[in-house]
N, C-alpha and C positions, 0 to 999 in steps of 0.2 A: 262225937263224929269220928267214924274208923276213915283213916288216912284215903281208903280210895273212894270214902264220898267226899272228903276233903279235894281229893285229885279232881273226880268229875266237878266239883263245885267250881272248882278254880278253871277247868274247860269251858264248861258252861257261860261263865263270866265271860271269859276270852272268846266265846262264840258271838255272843251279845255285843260285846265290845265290837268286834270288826263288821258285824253285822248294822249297825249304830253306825260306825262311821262311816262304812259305803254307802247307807242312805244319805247319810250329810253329804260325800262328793257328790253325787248322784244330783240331788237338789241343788247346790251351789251351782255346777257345772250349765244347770236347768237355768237356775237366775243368770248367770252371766251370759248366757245365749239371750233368754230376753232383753235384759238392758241393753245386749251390743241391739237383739234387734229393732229398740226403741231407738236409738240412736246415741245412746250414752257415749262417753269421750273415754278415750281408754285410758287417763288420769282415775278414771272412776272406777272401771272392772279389772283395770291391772291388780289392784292390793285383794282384790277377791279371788282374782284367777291363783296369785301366789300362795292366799292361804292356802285355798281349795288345791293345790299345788303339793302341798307340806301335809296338809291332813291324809292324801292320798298316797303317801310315801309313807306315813304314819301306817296307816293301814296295812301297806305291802308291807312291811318291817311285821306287825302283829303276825299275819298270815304268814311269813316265814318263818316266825321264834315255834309258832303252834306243832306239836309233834302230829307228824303223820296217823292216820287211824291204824295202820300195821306197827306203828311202833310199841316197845314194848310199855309195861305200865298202864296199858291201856285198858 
């Protein structure tokens, strides 16, 4: 493998990756609307609001480290 399939391979990964976990906030965000509008007790959708909280942060962190398309290397 020459270094800049290696490069895109490791983009591609990191495309998937963020791609991946904004459907998980996406969905979580979806469940915890339901259960609040089932009437769930927010003992029960706090520790999900909080993951889906951290995963979400997760994500903006991936999407910040990813280099620009203008940048070089590319």
């Amino acid at each position: 493998m020459t270094p800049h399939e290696a490069s895109a391979l490791m983009q591609a990964r990191a495309s998937a990756s963020e791609a991946f976990g904004s459907l998980q906030v996406l969905l979580l965000r979806d469940l915890v609307t339901r259960l609040k509008g089932q009437g769930q007790p927010a003992e029960r959708t706090l520790p999900l609001e909080a993951c889906t909280d951290q995963l979400e942060a997760a994500v903006r962190t991936l999407r910040a480290r990813r280099p620009s398309p203008s940048s070089p290397g590319r």
